[in-house]
KOLMARZA-596986 format. One line per 3 residues: number of its first residue (from 0); their letters; for each residue x, y, z of N, C-alpha, C. Coordinates in nm, 2 decimals. Last residue first. Layout:
NUM = A = X/Y/Z/X/Y/Z/X/Y/Z | ... .
//
This chain:
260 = XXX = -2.97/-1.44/-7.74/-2.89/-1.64/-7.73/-3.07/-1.72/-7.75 | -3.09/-1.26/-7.71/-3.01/-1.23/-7.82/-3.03/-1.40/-7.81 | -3.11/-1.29/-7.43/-3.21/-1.24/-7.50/-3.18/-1.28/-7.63 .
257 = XXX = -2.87/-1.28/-7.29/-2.96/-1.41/-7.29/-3.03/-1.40/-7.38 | -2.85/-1.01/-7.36/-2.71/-1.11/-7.41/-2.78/-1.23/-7.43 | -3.01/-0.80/-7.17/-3.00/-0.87/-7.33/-2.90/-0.96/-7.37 .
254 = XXX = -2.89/-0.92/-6.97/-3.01/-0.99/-6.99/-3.04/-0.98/-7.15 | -2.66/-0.82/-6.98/-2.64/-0.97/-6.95/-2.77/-0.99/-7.01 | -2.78/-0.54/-6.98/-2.64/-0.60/-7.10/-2.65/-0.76/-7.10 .
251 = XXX = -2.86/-0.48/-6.70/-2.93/-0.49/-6.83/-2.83/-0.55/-6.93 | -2.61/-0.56/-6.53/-2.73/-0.66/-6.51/-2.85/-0.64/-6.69 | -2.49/-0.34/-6.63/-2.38/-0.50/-6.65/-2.55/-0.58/-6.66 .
248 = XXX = -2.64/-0.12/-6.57/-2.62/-0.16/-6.68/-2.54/-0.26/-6.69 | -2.63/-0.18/-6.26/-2.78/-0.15/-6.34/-2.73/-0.19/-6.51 | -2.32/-0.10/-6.20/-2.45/-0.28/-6.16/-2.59/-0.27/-6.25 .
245 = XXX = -2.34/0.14/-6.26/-2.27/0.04/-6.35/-2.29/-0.06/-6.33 | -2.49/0.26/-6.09/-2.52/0.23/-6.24/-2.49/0.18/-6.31 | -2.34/0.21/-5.84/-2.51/0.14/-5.85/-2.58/0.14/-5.97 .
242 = XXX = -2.14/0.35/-5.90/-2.12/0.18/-5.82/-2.25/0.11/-5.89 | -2.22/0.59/-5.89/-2.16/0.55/-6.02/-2.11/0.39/-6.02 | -2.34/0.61/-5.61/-2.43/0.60/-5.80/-2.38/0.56/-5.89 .
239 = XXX = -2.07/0.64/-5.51/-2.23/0.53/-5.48/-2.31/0.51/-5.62 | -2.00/0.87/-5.59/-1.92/0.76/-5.61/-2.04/0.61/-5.60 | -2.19/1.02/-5.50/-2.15/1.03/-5.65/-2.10/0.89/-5.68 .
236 = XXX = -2.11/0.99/-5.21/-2.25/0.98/-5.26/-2.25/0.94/-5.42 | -1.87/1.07/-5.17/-1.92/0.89/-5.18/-2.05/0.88/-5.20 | -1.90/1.32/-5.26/-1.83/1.29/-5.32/-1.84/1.11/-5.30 .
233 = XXX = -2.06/1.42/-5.09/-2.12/1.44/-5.12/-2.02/1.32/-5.25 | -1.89/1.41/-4.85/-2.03/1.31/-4.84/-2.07/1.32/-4.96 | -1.71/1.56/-4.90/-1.67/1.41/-4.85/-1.77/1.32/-4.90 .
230 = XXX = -1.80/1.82/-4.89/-1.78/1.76/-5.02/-1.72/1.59/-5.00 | -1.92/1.78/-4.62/-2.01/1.81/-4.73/-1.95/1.78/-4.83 | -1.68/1.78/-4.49/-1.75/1.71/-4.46/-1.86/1.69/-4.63 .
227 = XXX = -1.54/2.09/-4.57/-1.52/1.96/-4.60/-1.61/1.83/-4.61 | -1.76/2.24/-4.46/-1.73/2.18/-4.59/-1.71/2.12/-4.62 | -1.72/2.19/-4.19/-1.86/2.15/-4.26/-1.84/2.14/-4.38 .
224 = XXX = -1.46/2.27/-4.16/-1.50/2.13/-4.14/-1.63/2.13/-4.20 | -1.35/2.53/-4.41/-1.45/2.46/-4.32/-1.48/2.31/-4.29 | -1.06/2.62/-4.54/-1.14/2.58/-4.52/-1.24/2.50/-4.37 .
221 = XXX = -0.82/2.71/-4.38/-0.89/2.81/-4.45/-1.03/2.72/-4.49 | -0.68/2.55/-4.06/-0.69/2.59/-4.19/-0.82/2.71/-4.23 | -0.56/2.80/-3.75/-0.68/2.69/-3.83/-0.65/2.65/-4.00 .
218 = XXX = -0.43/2.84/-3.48/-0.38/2.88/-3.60/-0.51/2.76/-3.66 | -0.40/3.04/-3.17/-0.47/2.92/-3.24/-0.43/2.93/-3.37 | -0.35/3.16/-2.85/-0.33/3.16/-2.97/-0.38/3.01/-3.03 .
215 = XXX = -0.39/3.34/-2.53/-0.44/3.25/-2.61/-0.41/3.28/-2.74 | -0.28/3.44/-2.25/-0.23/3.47/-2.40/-0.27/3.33/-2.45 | -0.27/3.64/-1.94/-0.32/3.50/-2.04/-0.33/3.52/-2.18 .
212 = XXX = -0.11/3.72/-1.65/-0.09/3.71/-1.79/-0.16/3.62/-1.85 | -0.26/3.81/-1.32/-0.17/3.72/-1.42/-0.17/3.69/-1.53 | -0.40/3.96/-1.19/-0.37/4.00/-1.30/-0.27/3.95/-1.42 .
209 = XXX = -0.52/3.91/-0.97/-0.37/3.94/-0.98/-0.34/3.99/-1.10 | -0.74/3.77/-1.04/-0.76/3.91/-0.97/-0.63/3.93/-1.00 | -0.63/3.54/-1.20/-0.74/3.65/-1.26/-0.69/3.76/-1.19 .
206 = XXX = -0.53/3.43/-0.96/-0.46/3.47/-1.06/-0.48/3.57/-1.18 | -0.82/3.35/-0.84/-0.68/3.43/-0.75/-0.60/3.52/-0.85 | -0.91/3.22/-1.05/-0.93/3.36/-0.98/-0.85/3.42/-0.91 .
203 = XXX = -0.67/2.99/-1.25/-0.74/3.06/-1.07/-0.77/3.20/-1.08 | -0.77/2.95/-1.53/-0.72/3.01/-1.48/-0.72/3.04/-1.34 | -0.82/2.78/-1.82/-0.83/2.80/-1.74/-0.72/2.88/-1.62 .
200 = XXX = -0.86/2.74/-2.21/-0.78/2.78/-2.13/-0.82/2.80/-1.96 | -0.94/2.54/-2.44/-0.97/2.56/-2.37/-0.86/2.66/-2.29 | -1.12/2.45/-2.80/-1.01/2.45/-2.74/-1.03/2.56/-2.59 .
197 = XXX = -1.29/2.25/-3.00/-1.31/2.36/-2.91/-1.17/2.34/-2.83 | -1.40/2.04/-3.12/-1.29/2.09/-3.19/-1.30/2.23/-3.19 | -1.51/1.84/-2.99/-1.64/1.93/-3.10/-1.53/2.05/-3.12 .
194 = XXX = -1.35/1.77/-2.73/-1.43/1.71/-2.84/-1.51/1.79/-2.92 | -1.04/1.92/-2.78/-1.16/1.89/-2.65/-1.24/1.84/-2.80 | -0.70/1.98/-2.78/-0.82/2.01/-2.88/-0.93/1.90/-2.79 .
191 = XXX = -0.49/2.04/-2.51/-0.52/2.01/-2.59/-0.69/2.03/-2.71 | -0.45/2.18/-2.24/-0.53/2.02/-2.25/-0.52/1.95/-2.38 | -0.34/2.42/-2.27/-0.27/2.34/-2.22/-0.35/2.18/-2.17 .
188 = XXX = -0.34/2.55/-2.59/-0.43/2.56/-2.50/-0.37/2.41/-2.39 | -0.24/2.70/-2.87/-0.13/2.68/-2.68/-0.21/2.62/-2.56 | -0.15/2.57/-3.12/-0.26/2.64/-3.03/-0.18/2.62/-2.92 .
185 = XXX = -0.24/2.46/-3.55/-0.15/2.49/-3.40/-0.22/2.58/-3.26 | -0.44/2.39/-3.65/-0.28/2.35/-3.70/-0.23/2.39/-3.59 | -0.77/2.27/-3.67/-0.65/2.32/-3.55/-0.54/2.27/-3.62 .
182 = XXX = -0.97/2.28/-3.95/-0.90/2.20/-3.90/-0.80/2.28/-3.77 | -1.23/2.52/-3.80/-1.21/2.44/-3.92/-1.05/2.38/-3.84 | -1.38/2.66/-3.68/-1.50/2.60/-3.76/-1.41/2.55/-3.85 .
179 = XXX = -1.41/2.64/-3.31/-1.30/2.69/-3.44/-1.41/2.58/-3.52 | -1.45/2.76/-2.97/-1.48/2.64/-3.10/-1.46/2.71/-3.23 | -1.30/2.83/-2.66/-1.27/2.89/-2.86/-1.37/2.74/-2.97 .
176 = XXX = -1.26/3.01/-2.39/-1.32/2.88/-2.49/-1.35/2.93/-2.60 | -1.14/3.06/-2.06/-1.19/3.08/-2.16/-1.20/2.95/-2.31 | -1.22/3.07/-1.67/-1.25/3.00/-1.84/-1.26/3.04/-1.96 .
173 = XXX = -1.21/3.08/-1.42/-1.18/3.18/-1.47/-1.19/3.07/-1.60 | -1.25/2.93/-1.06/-1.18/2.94/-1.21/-1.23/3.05/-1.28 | -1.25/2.87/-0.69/-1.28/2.90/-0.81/-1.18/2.94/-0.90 .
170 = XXX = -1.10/2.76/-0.46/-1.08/2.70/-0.58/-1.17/2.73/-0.71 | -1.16/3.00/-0.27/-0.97/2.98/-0.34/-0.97/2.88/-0.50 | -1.36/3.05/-0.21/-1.26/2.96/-0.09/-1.13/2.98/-0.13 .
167 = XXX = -1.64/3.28/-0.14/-1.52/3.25/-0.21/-1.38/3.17/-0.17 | -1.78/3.46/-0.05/-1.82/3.29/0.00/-1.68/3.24/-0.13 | -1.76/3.69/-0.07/-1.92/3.63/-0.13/-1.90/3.49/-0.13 .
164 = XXX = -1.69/3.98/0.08/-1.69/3.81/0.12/-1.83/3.78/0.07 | -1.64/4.22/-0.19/-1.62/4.15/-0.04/-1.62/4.01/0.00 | -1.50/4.23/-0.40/-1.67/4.25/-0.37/-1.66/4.21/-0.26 .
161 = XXX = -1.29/4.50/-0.51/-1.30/4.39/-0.46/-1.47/4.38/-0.36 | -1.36/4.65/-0.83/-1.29/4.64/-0.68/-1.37/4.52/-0.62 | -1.19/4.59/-1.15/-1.32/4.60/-1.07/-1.26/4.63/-0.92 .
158 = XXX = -1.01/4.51/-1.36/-1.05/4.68/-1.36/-1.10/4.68/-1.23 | -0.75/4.26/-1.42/-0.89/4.34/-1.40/-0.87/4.46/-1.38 | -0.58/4.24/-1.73/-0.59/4.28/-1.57/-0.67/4.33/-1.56 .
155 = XXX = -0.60/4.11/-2.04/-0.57/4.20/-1.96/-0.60/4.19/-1.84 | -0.53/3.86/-2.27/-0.66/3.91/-2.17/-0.55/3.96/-2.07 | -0.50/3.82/-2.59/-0.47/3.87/-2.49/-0.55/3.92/-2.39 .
152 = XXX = -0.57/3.59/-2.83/-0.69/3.70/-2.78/-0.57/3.70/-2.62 | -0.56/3.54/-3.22/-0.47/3.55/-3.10/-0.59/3.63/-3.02 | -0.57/3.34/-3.49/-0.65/3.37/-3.36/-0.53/3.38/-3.24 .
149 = XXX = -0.50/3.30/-3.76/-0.47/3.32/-3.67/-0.52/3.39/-3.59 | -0.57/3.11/-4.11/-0.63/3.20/-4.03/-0.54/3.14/-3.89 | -0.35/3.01/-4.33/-0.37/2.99/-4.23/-0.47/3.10/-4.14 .
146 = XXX = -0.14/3.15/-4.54/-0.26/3.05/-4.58/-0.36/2.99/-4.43 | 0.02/3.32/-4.43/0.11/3.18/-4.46/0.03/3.08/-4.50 | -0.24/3.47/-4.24/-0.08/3.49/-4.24/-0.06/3.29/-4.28 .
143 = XXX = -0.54/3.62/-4.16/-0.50/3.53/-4.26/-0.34/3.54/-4.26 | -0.61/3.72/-3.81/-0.53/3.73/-3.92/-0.53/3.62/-4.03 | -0.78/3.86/-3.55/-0.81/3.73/-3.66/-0.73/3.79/-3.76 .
140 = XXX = -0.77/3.90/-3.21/-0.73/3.95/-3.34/-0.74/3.82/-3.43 | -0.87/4.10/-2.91/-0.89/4.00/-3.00/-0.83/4.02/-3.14 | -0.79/4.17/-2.64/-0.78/4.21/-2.74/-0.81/4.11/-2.82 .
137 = XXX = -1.01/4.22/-2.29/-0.91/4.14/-2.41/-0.90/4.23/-2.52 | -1.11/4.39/-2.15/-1.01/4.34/-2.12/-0.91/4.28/-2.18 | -1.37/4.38/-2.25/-1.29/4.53/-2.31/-1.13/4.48/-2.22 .
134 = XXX = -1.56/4.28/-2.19/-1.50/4.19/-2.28/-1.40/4.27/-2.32 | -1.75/4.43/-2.04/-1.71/4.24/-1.95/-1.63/4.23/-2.06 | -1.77/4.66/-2.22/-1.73/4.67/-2.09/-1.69/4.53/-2.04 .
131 = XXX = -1.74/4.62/-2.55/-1.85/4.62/-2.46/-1.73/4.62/-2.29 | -1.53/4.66/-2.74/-1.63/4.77/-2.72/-1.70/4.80/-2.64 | -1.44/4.42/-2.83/-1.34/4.49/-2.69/-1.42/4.62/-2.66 .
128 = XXX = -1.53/4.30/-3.05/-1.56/4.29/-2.93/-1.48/4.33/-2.75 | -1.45/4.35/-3.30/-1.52/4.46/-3.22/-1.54/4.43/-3.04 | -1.30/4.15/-3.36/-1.22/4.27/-3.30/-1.30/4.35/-3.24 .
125 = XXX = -1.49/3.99/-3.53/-1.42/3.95/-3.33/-1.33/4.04/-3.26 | -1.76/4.14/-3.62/-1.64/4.13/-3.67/-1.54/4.12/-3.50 | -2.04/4.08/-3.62/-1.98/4.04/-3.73/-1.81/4.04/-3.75 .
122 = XXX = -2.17/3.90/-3.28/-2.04/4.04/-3.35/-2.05/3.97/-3.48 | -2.38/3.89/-3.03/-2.30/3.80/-3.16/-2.26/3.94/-3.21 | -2.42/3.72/-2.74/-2.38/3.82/-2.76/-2.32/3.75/-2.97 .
119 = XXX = -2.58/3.61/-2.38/-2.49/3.55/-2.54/-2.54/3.69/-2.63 | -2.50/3.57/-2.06/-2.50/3.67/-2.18/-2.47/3.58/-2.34 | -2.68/3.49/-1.76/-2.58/3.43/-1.93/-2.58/3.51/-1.96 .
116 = XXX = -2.51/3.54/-1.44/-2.58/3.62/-1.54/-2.54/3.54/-1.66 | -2.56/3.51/-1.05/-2.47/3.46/-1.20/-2.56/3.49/-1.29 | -2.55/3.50/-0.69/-2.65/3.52/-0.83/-2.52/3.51/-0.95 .
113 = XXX = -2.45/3.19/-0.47/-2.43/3.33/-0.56/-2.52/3.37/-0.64 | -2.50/2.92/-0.40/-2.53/3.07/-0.29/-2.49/3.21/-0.39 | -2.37/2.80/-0.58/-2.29/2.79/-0.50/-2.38/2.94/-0.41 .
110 = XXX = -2.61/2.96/-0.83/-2.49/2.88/-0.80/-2.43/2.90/-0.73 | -2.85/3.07/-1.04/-2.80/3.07/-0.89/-2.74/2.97/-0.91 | -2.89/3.32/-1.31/-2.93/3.17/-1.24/-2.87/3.20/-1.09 .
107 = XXX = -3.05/3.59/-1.54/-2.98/3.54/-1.44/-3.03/3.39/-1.40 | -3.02/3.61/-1.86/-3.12/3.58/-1.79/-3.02/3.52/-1.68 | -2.98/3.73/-2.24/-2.97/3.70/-2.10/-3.04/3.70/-2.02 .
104 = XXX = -2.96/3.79/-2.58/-3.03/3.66/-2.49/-2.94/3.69/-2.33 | -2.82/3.93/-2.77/-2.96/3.81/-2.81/-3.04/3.78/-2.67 | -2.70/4.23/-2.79/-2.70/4.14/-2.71/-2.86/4.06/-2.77 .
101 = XXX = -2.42/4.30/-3.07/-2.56/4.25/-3.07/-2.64/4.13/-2.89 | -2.21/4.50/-3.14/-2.21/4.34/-3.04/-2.35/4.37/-3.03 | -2.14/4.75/-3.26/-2.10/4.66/-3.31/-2.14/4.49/-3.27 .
98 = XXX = -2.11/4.92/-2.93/-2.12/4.96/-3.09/-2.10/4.80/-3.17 | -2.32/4.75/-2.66/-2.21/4.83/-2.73/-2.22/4.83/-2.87 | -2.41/4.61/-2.37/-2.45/4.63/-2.46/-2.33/4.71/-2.57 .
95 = XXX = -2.38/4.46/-2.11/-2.35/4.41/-2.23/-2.39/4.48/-2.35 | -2.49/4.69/-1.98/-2.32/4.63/-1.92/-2.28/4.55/-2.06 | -2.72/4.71/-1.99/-2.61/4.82/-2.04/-2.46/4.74/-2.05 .
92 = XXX = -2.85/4.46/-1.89/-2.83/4.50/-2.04/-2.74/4.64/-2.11 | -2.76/4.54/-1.63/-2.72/4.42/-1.69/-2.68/4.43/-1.86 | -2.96/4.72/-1.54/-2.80/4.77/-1.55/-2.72/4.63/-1.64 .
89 = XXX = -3.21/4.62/-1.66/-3.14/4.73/-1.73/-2.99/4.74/-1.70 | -3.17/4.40/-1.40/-3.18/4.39/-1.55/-3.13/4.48/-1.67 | -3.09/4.34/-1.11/-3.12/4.45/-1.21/-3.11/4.43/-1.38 .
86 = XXX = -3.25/4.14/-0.87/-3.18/4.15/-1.02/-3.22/4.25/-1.11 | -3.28/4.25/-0.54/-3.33/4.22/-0.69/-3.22/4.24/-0.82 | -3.09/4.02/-0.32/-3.14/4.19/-0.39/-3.17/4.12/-0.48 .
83 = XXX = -2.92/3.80/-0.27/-3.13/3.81/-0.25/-3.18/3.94/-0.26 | -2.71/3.81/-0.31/-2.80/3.74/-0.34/-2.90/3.76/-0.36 | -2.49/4.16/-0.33/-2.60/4.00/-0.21/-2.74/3.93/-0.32 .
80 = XXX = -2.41/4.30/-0.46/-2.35/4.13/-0.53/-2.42/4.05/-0.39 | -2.50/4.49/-0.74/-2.51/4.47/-0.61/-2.49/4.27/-0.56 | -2.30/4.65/-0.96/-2.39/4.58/-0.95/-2.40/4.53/-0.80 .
77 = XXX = -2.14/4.80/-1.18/-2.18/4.84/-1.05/-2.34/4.78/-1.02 | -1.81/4.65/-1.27/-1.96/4.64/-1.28/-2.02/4.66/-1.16 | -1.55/4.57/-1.32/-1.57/4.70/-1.27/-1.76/4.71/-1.25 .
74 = XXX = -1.42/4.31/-1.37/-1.46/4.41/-1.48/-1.53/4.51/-1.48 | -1.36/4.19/-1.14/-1.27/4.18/-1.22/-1.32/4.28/-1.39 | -1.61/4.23/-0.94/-1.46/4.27/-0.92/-1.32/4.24/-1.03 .
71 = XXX = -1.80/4.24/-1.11/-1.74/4.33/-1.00/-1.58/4.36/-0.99 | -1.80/4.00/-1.19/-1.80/4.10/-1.29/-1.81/4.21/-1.20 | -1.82/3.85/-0.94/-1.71/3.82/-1.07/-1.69/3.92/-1.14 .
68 = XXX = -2.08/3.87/-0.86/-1.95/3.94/-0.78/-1.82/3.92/-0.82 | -2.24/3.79/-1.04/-2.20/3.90/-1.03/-2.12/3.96/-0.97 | -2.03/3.52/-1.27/-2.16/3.57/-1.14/-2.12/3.71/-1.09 .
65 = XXX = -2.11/3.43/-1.62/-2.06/3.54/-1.47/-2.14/3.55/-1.37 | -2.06/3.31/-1.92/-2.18/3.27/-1.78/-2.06/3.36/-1.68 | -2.10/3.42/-2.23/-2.05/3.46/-2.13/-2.13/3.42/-2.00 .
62 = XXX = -2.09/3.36/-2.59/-2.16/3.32/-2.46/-2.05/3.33/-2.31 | -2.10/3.48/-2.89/-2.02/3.47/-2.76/-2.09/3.42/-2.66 | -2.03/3.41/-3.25/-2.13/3.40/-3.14/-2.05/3.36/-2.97 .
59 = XXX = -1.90/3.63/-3.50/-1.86/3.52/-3.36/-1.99/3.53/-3.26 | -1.71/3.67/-3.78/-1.83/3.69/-3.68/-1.79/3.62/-3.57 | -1.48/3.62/-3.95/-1.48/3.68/-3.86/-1.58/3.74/-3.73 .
56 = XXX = -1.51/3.43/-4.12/-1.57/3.53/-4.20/-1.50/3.65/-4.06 | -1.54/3.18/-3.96/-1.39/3.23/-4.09/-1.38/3.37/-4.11 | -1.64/3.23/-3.64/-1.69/3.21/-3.79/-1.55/3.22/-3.92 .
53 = XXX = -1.65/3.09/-3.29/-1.59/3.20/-3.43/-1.61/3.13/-3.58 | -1.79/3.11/-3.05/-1.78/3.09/-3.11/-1.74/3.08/-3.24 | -1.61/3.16/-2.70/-1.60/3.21/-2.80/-1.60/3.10/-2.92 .
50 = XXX = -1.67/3.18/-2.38/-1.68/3.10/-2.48/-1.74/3.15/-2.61 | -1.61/3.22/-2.07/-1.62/3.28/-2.18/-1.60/3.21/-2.30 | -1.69/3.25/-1.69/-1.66/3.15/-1.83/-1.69/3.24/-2.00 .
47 = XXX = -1.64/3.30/-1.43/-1.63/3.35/-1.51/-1.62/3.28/-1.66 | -1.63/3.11/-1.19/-1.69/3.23/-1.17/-1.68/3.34/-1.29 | -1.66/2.73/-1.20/-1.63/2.89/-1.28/-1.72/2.99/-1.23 .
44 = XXX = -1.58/2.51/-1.05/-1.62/2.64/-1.01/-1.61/2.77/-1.04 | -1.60/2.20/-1.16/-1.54/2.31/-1.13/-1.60/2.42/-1.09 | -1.62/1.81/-1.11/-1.70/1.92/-1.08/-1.57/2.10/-1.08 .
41 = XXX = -1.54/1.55/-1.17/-1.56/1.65/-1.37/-1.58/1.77/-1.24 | -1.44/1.43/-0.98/-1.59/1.46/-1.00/-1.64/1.50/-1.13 | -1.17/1.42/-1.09/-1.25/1.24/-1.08/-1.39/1.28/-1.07 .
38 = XXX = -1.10/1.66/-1.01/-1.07/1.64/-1.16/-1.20/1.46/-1.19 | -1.12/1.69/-0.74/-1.26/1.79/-0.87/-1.22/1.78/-1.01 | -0.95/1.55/-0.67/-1.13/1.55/-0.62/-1.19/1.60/-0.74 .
35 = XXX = -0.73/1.63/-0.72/-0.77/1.51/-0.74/-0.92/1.49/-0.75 | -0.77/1.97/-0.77/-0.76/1.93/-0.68/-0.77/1.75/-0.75 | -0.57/2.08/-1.10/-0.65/2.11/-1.00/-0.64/1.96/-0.91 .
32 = XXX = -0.43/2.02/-1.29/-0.34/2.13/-1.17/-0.47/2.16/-1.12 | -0.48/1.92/-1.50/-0.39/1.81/-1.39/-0.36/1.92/-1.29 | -0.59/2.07/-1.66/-0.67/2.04/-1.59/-0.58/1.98/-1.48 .
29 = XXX = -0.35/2.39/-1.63/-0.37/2.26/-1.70/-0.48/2.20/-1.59 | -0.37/2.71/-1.67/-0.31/2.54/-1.61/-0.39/2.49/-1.69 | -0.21/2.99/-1.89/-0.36/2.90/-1.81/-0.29/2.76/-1.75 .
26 = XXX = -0.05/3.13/-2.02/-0.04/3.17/-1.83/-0.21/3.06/-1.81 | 0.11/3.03/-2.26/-0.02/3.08/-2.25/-0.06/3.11/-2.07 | 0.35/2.90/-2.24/0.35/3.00/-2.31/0.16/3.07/-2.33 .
23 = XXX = 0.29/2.71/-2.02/0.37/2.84/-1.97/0.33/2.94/-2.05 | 0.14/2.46/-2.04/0.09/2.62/-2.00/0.14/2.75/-2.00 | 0.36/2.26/-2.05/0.29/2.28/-2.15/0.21/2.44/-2.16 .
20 = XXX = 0.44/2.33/-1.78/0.49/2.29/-1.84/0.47/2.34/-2.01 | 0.16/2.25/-1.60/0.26/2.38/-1.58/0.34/2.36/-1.74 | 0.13/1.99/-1.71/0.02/2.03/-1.72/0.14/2.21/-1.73 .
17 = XXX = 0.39/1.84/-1.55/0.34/1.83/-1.74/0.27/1.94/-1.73 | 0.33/1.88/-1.28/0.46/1.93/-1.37/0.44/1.98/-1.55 | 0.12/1.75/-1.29/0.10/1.90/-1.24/0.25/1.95/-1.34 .
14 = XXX = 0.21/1.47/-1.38/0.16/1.50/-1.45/0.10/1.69/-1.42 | 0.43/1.47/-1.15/0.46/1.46/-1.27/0.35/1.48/-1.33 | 0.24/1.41/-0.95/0.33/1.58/-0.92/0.35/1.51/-1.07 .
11 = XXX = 0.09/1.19/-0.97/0.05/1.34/-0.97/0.12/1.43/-0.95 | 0.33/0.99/-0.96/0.29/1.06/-1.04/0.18/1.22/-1.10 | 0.37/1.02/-0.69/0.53/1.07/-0.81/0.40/1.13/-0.94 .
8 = XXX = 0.15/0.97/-0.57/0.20/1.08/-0.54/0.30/1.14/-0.68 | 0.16/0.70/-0.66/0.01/0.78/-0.73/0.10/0.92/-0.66 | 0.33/0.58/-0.54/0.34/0.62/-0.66/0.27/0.73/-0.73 .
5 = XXX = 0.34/0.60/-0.27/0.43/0.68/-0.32/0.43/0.65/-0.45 | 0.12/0.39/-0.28/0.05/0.56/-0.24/0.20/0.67/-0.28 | 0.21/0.16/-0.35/0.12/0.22/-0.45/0.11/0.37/-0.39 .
2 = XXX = 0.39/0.16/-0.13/0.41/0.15/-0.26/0.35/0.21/-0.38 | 0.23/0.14/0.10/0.31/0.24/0.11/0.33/0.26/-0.04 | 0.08/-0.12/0.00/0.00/0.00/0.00/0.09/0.13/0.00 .
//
């Protein structure tokens, strides 16, 4: 038992190591750098998640889950962070609102005893999105360079002051998230490419408030997986017919052949 327990030790420090390791050139951890517990539960505690859907074209559909004493204190939002006050709506819809970003859809929840806000938000173009106030921390940039679209989004140091004691222990996160609409050639995201060919970054709040460095990069091809897909399918489709008519005419040919005999 001593044996096995100084193993699973070596190796959880060697895979924290890995996780750090791989992270550097982007300031996010790695999932291996959270608690054992909350990696075996799947369970985390985003106080800030951002999830960026991006188009070739440069649009982008955004979905932002925040609780409000998140967007306090890390993006200055003068919002009232006890619970059980009423949810202000109008200040909400200002907070997301701006030149160029289209707000679709928000509606407060509750978590962990906290209030929390969705926002989903869509832009024609991913640079505008530094216009609105929760998203003016980053820079966003979409370049075509070497045949390749490049996604780079630098996320800056909070603005906000500190919301007091809203029950906050240490192991809340900070999340950002990219689904890309075509092949991943390269990226710094320290888990790797996630299923539906979404890439991830995480961060301790702690590290958030501090203002610790986060530098997300991606590099994609120029065509679309839906494309592709589409001319794949479309192409063993063709190929199918051209299987299923040349059986059609062998089988008529034979029969007149008998016919003739």
């Amino acid at each position: 038992m001593a044996v096995l327990r100084i193993a699973a030790v070596t190796l959880a420090c060697g895979l924290a190591a890995a996780g750090s390791a791989g992270a550097q050139d982007s300031g996010a951890q790695s999932s291996s750098a959270r608690s054992v517990w909350s990696r075996l539960l799947g369970s985390r505690d985003y106080e800030y998640d951002e999830r960026v859907d991006l188009s070739l074209d440069g649009s982008a559909i955004i979905d932002v889950n925040a609780s409000i004493p998140a967007l306090v204190a890390l993006r200055g939002a003068r919002l009232d962070v006890d619970p059980e006050s009423r949810f202000d709506r109008p200040a909400v819809r200002t907070l997301f609102e701006g030149p160029g970003v289209t707000l679709t859809d928000f509606s407060p929840f509750r978590k962990h005893g906290r209030r929390f806000v969705h926002a989903r938000l869509i832009v024609a173009d991913i640079r505008r999105l530094s216009a609105i106030r929760p998203l003016a921390w980053s820079r966003y940039q979409l370049m075509l360079t070497d045949g390749e679209y490049h996604f780079v989004q630098d996320v800056g140091p909070p603005t906000g002051t500190p919301p007091g004691d809203v029950g906050w222990d240490g192991r809340e996160l900070v999340a950002f998230r990219l689904h890309l609409p075509s092949k991943i050639t390269f990226h710094n995201a320290p888990d790797g490419v996630e299923r539906g060919n979404i890439l991830a970054w995480e961060q301790p709040l702690r590290d958030r408030l501090a203002g610790a460095p986060l530098h997300l990069e991606a590099r994609m091809e120029t065509q679309s997986i839906l494309y592709r897909t589409l001319f794949l399918f479309a192409g063993t489709f063709l190929a199918a017919m051209a299987v299923l008519g040349a059986i059609i005419w062998w089988i008529l040919r034979k029969g007149r052949h008998r016919a003739m005999v």
